[in-house]
SEKE-288218 format. One record per atom (N, C-alpha, C, O): x, y, z; atom name; residue in three letters; residue number from 1. Coordinates in steps of 0.05 Angstrom, whole numbers, plus 32768, in hexadecimal, padded with zeros to 4 digits. Layout:
N
+------+------+------+------+--------+------+
|    u |    v |    w | gumi | zadren | rofi |
+------+------+------+------+--------+------+
|    X |    Y |    Z |   CA |    ALA |  NUM |
...
+------+------+------+------+--------+------+
//
This chain:
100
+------+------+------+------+--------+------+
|    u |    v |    w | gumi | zadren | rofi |
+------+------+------+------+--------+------+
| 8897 | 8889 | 8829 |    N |    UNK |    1 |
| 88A4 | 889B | 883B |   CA |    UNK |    1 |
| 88C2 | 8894 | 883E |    C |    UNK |    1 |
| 88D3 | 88A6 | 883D |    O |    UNK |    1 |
| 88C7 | 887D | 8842 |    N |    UNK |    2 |
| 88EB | 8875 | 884D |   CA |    UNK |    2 |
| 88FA | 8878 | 882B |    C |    UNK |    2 |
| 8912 | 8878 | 8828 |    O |    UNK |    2 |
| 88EA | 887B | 8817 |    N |    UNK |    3 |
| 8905 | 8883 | 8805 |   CA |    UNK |    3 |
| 8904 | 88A2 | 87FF |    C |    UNK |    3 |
| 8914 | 88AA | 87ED |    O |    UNK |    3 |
| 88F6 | 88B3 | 880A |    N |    UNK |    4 |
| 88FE | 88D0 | 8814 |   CA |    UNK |    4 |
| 890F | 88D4 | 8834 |    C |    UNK |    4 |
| 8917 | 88EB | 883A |    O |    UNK |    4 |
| 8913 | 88C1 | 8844 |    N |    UNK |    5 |
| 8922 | 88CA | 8857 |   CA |    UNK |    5 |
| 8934 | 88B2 | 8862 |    C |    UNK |    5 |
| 892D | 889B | 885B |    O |    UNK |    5 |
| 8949 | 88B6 | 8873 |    N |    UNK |    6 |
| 8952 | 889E | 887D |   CA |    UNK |    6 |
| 8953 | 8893 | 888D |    C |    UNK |    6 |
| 895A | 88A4 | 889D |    O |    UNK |    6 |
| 8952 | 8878 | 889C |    N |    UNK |    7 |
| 894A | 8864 | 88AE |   CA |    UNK |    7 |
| 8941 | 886F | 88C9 |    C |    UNK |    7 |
| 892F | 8867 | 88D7 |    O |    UNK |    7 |
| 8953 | 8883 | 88CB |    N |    UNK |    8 |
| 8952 | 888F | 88EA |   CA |    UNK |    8 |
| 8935 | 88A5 | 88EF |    C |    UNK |    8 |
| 8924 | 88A5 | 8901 |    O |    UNK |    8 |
| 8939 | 88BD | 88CD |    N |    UNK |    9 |
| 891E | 88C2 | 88D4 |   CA |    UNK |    9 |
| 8902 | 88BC | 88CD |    C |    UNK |    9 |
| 88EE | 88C9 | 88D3 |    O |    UNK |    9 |
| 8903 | 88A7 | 88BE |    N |    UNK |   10 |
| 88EE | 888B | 88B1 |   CA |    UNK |   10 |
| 88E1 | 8880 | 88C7 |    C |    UNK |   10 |
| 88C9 | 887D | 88C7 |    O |    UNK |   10 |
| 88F2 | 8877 | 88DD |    N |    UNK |   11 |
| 88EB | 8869 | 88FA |   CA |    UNK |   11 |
| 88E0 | 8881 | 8909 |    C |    UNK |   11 |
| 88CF | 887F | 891B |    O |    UNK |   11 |
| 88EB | 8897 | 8900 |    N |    UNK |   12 |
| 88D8 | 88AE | 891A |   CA |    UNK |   12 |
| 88C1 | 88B6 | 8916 |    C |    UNK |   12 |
| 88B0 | 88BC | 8927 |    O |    UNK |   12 |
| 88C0 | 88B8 | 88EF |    N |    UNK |   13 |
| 88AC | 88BD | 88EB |   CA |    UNK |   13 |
| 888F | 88B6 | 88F5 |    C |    UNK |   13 |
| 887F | 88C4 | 8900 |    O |    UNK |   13 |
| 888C | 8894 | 88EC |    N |    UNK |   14 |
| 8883 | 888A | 88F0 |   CA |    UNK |   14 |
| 8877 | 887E | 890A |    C |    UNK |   14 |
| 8861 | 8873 | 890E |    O |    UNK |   14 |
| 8889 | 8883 | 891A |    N |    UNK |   15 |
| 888F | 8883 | 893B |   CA |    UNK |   15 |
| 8872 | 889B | 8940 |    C |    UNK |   15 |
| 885D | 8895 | 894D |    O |    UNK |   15 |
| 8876 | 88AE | 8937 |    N |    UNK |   16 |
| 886C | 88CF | 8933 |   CA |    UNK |   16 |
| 884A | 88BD | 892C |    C |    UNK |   16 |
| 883C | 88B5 | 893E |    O |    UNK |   16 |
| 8847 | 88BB | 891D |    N |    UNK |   17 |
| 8838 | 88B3 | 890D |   CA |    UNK |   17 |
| 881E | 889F | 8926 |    C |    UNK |   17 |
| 8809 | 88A3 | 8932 |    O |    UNK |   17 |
| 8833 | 8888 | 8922 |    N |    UNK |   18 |
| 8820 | 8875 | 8937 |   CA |    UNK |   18 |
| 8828 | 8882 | 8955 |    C |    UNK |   18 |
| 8822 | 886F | 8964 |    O |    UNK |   18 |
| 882D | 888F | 895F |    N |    UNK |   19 |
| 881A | 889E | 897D |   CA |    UNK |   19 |
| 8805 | 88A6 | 8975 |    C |    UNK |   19 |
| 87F0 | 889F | 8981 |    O |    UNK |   19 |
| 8802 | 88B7 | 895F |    N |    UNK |   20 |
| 87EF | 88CE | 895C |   CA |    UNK |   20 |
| 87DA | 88BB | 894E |    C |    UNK |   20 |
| 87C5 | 88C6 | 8953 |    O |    UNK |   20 |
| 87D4 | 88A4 | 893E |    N |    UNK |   21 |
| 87C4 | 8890 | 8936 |   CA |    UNK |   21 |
| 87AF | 8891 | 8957 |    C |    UNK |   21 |
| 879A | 889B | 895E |    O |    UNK |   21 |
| 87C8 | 887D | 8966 |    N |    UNK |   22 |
| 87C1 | 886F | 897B |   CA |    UNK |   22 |
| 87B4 | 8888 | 8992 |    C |    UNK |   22 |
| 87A5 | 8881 | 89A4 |    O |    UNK |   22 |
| 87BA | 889D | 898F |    N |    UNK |   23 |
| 87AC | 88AD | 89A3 |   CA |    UNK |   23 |
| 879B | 88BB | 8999 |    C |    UNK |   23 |
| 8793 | 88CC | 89A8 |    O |    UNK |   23 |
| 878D | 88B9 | 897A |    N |    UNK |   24 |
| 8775 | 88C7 | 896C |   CA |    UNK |   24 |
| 875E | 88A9 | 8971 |    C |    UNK |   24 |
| 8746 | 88A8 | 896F |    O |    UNK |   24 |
| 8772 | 8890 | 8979 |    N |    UNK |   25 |
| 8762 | 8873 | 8971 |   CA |    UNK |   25 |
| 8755 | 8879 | 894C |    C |    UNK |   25 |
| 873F | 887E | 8943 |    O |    UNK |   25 |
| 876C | 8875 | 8942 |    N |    UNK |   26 |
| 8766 | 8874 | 892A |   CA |    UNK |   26 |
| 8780 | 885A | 8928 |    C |    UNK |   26 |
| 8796 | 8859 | 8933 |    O |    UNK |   26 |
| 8773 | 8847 | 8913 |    N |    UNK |   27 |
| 877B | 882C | 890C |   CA |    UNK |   27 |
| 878D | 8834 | 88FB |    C |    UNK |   27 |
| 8781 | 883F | 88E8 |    O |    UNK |   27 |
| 87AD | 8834 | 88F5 |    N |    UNK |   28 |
| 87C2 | 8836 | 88E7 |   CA |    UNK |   28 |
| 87CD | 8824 | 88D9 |    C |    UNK |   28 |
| 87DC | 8815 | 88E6 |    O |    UNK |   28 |
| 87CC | 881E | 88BE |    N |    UNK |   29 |
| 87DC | 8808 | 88AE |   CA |    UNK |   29 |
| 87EA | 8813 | 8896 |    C |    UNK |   29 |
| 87E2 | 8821 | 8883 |    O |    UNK |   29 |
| 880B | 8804 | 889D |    N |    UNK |   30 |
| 881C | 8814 | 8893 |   CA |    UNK |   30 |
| 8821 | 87F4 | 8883 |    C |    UNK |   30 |
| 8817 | 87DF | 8887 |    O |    UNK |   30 |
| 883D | 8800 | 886C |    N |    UNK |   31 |
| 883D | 87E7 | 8850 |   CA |    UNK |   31 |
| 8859 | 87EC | 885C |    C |    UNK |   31 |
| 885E | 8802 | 8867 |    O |    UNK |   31 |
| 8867 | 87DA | 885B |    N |    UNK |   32 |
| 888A | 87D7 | 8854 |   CA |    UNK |   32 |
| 888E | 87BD | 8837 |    C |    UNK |   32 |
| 8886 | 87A6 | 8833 |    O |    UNK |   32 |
| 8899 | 87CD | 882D |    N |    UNK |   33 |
| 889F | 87B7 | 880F |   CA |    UNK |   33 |
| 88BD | 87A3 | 8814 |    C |    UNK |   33 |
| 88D2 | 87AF | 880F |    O |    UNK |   33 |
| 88BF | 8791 | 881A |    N |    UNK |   34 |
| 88D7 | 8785 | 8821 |   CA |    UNK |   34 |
| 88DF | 877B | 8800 |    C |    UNK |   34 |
| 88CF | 877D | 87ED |    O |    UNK |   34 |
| 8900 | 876F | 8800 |    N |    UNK |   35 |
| 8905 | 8766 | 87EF |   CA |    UNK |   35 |
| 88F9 | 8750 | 87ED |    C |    UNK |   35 |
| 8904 | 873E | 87E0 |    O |    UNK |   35 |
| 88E7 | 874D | 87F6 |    N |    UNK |   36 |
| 88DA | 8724 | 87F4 |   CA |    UNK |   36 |
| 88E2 | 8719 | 880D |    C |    UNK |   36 |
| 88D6 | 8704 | 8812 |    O |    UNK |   36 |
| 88F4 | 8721 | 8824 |    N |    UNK |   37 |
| 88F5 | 8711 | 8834 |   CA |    UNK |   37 |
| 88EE | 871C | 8856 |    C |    UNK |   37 |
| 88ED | 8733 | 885F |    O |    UNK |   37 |
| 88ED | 870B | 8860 |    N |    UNK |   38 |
| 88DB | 870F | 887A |   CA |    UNK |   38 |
| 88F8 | 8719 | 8891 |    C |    UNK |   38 |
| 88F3 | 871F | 88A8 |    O |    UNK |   38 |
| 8911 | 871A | 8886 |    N |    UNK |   39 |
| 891D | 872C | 889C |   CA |    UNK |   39 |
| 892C | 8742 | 8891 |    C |    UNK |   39 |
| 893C | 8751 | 889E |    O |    UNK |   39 |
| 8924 | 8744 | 8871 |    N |    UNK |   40 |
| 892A | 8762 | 8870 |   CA |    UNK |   40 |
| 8913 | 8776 | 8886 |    C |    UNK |   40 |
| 891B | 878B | 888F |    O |    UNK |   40 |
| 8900 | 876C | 888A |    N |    UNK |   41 |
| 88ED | 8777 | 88A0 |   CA |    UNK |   41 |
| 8900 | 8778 | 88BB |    C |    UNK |   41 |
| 8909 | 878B | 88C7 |    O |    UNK |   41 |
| 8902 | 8764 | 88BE |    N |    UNK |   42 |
| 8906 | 875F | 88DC |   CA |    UNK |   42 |
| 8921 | 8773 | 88EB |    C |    UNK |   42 |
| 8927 | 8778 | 8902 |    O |    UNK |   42 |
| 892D | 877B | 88CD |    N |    UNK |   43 |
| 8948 | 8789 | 88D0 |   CA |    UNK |   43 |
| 8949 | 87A8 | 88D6 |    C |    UNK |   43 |
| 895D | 87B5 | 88DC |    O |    UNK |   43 |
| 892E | 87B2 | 88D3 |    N |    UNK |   44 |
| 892C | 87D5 | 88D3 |   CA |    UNK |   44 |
| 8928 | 87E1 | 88E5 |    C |    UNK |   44 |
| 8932 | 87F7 | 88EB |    O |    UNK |   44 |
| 8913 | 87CE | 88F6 |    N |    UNK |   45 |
| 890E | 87D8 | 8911 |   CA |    UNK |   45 |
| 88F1 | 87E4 | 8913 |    C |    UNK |   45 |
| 88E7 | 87EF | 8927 |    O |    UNK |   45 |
| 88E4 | 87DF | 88F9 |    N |    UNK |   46 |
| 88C9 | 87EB | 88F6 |   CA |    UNK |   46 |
| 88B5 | 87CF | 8900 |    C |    UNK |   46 |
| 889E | 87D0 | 88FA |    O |    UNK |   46 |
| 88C0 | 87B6 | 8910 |    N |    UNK |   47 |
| 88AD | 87A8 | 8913 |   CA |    UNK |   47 |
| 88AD | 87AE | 892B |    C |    UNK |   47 |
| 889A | 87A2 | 8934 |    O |    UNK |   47 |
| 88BC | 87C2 | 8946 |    N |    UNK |   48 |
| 88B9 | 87C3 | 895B |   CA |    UNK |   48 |
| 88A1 | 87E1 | 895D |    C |    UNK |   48 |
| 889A | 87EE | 8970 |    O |    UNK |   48 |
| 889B | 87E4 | 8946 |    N |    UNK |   49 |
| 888B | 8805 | 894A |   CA |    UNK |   49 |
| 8869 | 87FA | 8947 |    C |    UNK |   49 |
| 8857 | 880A | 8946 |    O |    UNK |   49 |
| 8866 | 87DB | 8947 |    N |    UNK |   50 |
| 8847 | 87D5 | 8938 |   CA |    UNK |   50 |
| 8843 | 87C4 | 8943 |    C |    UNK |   50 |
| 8855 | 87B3 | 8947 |    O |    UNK |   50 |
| 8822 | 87BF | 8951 |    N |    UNK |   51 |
| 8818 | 87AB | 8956 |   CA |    UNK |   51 |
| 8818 | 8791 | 8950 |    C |    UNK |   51 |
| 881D | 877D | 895E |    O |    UNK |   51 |
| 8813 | 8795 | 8938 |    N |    UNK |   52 |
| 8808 | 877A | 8924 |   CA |    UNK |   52 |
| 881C | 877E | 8906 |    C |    UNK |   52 |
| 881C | 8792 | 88F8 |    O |    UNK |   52 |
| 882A | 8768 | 8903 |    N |    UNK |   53 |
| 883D | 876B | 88F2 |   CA |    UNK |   53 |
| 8836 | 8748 | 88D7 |    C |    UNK |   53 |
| 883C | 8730 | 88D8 |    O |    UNK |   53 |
| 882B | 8754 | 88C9 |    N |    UNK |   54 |
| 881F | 873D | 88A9 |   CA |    UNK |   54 |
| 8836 | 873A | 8897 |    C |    UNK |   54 |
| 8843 | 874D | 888D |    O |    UNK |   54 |
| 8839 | 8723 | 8896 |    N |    UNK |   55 |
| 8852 | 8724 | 8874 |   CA |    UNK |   55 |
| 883E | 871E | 885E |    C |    UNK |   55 |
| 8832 | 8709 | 8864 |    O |    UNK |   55 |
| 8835 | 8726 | 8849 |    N |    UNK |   56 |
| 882E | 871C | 8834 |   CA |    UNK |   56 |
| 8849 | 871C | 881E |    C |    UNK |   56 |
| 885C | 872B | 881A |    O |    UNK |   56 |
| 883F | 8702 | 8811 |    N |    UNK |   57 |
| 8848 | 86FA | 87F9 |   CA |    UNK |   57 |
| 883F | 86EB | 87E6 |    C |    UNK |   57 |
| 8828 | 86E3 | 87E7 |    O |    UNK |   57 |
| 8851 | 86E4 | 87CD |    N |    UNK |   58 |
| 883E | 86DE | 87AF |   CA |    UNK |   58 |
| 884F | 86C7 | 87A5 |    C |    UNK |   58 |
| 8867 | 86C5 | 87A8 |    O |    UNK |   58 |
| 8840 | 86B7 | 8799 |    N |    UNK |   59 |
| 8850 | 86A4 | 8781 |   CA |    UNK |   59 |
| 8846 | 86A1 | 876A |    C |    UNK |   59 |
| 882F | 8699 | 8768 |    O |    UNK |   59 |
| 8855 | 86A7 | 8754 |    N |    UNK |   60 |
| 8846 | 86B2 | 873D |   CA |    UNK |   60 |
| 8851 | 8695 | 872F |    C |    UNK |   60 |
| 8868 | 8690 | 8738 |    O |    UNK |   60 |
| 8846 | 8683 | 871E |    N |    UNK |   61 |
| 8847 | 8665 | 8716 |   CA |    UNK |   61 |
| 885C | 8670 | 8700 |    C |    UNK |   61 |
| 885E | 8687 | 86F6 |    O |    UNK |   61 |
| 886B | 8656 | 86FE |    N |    UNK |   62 |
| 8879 | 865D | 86D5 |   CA |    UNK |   62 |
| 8866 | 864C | 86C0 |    C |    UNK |   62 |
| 8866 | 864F | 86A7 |    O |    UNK |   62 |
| 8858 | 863A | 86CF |    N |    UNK |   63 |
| 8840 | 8635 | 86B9 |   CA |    UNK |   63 |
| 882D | 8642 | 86B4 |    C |    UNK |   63 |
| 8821 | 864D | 86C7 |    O |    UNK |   63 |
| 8824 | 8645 | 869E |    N |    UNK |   64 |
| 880A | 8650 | 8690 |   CA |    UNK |   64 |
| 87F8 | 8647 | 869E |    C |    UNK |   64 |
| 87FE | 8635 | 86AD |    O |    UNK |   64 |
| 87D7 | 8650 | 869D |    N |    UNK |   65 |
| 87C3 | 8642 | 86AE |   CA |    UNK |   65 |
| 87C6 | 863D | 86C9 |    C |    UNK |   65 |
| 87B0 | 8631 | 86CE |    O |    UNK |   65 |
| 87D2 | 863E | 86DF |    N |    UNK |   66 |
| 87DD | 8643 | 86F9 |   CA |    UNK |   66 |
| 87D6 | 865B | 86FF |    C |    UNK |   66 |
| 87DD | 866F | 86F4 |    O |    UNK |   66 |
| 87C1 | 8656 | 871B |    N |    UNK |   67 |
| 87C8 | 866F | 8727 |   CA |    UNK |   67 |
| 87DB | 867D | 8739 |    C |    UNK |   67 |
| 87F0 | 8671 | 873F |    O |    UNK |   67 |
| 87D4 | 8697 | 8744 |    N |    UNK |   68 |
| 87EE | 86A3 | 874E |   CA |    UNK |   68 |
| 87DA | 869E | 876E |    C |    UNK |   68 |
| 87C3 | 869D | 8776 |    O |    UNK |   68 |
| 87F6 | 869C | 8778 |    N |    UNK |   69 |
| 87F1 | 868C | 8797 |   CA |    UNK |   69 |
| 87F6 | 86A7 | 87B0 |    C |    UNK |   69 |
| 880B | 86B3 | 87B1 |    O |    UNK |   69 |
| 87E5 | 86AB | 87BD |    N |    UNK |   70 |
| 87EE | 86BD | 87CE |   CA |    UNK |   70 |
| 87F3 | 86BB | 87ED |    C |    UNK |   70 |
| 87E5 | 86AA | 87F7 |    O |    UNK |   70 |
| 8803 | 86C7 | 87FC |    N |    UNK |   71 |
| 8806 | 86B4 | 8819 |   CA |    UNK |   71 |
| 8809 | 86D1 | 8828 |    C |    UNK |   71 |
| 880F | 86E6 | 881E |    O |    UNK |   71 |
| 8801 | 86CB | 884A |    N |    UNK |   72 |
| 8801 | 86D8 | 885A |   CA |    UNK |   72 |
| 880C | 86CC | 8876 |    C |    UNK |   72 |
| 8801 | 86B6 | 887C |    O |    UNK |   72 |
| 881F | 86D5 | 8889 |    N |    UNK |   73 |
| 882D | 86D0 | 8898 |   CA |    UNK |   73 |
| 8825 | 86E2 | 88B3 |    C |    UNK |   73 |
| 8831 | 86F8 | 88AF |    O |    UNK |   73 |
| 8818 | 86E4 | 88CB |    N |    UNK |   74 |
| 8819 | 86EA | 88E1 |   CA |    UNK |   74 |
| 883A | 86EC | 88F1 |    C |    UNK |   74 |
| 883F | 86DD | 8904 |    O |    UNK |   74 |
| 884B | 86FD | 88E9 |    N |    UNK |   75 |
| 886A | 8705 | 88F8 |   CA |    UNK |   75 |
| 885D | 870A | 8916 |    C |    UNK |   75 |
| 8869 | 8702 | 892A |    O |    UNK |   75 |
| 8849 | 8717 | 8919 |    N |    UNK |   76 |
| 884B | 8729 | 8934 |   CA |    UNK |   76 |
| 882E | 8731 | 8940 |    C |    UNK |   76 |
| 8821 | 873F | 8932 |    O |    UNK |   76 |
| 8822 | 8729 | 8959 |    N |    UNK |   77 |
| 880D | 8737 | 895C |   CA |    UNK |   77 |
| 8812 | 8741 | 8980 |    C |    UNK |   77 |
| 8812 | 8730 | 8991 |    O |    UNK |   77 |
| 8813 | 875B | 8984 |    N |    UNK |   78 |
| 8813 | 8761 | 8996 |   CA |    UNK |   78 |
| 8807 | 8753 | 89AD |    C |    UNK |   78 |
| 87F1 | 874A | 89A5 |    O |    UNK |   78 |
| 880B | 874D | 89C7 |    N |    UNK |   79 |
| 87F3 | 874B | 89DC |   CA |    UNK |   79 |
| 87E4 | 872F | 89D3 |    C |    UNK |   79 |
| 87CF | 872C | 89E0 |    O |    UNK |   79 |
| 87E8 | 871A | 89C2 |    N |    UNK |   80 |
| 87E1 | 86FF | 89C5 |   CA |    UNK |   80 |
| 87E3 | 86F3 | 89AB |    C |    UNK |   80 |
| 87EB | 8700 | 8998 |    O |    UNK |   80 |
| 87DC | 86D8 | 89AA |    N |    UNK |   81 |
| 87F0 | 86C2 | 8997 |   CA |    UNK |   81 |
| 87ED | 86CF | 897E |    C |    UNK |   81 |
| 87E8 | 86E6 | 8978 |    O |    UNK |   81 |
| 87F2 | 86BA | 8973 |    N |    UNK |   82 |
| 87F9 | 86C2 | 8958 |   CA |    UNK |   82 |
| 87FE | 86A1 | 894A |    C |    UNK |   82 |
| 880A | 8692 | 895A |    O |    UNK |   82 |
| 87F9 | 8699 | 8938 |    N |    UNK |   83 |
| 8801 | 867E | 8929 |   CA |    UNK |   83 |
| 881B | 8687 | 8911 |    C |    UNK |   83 |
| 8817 | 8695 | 88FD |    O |    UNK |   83 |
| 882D | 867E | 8915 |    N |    UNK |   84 |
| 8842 | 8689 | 88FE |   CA |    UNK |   84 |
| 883E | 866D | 88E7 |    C |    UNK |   84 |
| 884D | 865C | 88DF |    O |    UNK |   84 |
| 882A | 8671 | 88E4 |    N |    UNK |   85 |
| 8831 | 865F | 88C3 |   CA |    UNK |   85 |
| 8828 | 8668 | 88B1 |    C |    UNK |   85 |
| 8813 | 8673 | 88B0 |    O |    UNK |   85 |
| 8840 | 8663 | 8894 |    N |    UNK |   86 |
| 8832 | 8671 | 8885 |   CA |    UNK |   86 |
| 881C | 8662 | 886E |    C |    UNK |   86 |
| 881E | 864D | 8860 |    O |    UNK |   86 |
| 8803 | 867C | 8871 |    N |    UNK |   87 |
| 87E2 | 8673 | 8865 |   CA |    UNK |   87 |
| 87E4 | 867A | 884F |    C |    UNK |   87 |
| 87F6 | 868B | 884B |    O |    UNK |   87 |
| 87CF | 8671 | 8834 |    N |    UNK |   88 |
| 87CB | 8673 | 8824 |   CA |    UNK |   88 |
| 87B8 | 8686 | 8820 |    C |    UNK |   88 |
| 87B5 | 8695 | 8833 |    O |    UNK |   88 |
| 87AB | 868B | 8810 |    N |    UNK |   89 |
| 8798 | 86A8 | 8815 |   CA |    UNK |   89 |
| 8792 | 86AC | 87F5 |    C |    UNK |   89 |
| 87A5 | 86AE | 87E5 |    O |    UNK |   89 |
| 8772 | 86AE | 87EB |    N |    UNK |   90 |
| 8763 | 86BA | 87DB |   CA |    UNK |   90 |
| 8752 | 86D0 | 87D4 |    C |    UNK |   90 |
| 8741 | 86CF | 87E5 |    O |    UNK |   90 |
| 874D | 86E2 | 87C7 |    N |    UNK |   91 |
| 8742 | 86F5 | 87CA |   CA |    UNK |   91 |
| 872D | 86F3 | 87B7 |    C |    UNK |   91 |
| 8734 | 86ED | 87A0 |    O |    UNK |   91 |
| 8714 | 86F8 | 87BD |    N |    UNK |   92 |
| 8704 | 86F9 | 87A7 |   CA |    UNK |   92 |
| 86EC | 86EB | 87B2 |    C |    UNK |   92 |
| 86EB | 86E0 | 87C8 |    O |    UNK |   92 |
| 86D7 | 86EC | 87A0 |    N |    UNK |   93 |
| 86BD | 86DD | 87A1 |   CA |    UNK |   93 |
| 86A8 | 86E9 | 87C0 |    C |    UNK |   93 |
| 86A6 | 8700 | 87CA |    O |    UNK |   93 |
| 869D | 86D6 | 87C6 |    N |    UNK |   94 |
| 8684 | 86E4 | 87D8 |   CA |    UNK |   94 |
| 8695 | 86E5 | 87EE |    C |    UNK |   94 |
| 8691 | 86F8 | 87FC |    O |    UNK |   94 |
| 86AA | 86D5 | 87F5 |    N |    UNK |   95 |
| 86B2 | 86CD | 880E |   CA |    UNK |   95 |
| 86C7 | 86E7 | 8812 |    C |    UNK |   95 |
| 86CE | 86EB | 8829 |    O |    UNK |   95 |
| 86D0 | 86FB | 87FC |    N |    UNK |   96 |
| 86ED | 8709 | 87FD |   CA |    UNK |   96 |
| 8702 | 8702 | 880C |    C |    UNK |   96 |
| 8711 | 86F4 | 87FD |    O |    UNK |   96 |
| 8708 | 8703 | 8819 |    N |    UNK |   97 |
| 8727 | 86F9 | 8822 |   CA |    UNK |   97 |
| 872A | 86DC | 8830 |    C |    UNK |   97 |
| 871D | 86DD | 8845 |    O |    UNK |   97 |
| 8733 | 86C8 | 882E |    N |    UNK |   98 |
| 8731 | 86B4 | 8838 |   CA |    UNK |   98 |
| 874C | 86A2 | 8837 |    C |    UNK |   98 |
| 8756 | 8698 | 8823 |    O |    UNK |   98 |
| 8754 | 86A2 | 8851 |    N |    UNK |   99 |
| 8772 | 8696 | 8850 |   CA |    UNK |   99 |
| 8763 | 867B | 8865 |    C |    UNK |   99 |
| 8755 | 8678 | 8879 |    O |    UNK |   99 |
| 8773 | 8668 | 8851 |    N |    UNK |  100 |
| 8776 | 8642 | 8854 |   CA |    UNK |  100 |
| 8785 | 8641 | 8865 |    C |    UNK |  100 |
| 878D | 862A | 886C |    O |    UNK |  100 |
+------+------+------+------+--------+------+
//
């Protein structure tokens, strides 16, 4: 959506968007693609429109045989704590998602 319109009506949209989620009580999850870092987020103004705000990210090895490492970051949870450190996290097998 934000590379069809610009910042001002990206924020309204979306604004638009989550009332009408929150007053159907329908559960809304939106993606923002940052350049890789955690305050190209912080800079838009789209972390004041959301409850619960996740950074995911990746490390892809330069060795062969290495796997690729994935992490998840708690920025934000509305209405109570939150641990800001950042977790490691697997996907797969019986357990599916499991962050260390």
């Amino acid at each position: 959506m934000k590379a069809h319109m610009d910042e001002k009506e990206f924020i309204k949209a979306v604004r638009y968007l989550q009332l009408l989620a929150k007053e159907r009580r329908v559960t809304f999850i939106l993606t923002y693609v940052t350049g890789g870092s955690m305050t190209d987020l912080a800079t838009t103004g789209f972390s004041t429109l959301v409850d619960n705000l996740l950074f995911l990210t990746y490390h892809v090895p330069k060795e062969a045989g290495k796997a690729l490492k994935r992490y998840i970051l708690v920025l934000k949870t509305r209405h109570s704590e939150n641990d800001p450190t950042l977790r490691e996290f697997t996907i797969g097998g019986e357990g599916g998602i499991k962050i260390e």
